[in-house]
FIGU-88828 format. One record per residue (C-alpha): x, y, z. Coordinates in steps of 0.02 Angstrom, whole numbers, padded with zeros to 5 digits, always signed. Layout:
BEGIN
XYZ
...
//
This chain:
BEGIN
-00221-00791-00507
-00135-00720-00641
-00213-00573-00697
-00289-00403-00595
-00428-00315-00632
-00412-00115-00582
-00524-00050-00448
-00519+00146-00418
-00571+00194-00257
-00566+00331-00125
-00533+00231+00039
-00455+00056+00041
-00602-00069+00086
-00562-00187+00236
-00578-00365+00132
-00482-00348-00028
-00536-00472-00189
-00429-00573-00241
-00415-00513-00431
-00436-00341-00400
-00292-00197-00396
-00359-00055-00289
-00292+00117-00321
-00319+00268-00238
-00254+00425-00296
-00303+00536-00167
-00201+00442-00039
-00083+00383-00166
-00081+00205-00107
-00107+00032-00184
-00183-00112-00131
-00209-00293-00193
-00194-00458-00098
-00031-00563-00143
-00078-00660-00316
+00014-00807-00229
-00134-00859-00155
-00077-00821+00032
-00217-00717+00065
-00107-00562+00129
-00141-00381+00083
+00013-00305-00001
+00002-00115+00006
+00127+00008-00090
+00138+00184-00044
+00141+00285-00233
+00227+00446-00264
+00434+00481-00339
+00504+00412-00188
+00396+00262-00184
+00309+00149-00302
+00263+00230-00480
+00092+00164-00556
+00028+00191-00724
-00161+00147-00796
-00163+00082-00972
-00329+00030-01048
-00402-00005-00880
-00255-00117-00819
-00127-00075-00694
+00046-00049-00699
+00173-00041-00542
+00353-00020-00542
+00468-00066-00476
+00427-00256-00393
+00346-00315-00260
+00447-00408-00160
+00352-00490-00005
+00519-00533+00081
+00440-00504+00258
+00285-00606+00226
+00287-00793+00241
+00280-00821+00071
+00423-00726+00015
+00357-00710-00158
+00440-00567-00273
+00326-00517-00435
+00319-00356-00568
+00121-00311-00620
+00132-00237-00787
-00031-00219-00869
-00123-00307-00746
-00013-00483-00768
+00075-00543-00622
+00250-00588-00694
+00325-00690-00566
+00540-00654-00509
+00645-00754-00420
+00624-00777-00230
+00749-00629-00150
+00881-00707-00011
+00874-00609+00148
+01050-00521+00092
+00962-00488-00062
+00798-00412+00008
+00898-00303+00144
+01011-00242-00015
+00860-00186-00099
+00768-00109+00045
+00937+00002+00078
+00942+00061-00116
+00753+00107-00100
+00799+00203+00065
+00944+00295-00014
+00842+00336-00160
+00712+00410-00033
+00852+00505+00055
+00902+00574-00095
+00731+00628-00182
+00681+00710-00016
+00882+00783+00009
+00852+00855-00185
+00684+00925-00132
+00737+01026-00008
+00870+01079-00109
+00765+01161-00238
+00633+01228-00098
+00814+01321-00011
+00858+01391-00189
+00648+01442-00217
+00674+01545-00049
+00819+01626-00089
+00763+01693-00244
+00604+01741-00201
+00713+01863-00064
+00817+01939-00159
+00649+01977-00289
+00571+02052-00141
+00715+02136-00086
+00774+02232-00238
+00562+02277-00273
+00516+02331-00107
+00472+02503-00074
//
């Protein structure tokens, strides 16, 4: 299988096709089964911190890769516009590198967000503190 076909949906269904690319945007997740032909269900959380997906004519975009290191099949693909372009296989030094930069990049989006929600506080006290009666 080398091509997916984008499904929309509200809830993931239980048995996933194998050609399909479920999306749902009110849970912000993904779904599709690895194009290997395995048969397991790869699902990527969506959001800044996550996975980033983009709909183009129908066909589904995901960035960054998938990298399956943890199933048997190990395989490592990108899905731009719906084509499965296949990597390289990731070592396990290479996987556990990749799954600590995605961690640190979490860290920090979440570190920056409460950053700004801090500095939103703040000024909305001193607003309320120099126009209260």
């Amino acid at each position: 299988m080398n091509k997916f076909i984008l499904k929309k949906v509200y809830y993931m269904p239980k048995q996933l096709e194998s050609d399909l690319f479920y999306v749902s945007d009110e849970f912000k997740v993904a779904a599709h089964l690895c194009p290997c032909g395995c048969g397991n269900k790869v699902n990527t959380p969506l959001g800044p911190s996550n996975w980033t997906f983009i709909e183009c004519n129908n066909e589904p975009t995901l960035s960054p890769s998938i990298s399956n290191w943890q199933l048997p099949c190990k395989s490592h693909y990108w899905i731009t516009k719906g084509v499965v372009k296949w990597s390289y296989k990731l070592s396990s030094e290479d996987a556990l590198e990749s799954w600590q930069l995605e961690e640190e990049k979490r860290k920090r989006y979440y570190a920056e967000l409460e950053i700004k929600k801090t500095k939103k506080s703040f000024v909305k006290s001193l607003f309320n503190w120099f126009h209260r009666k």
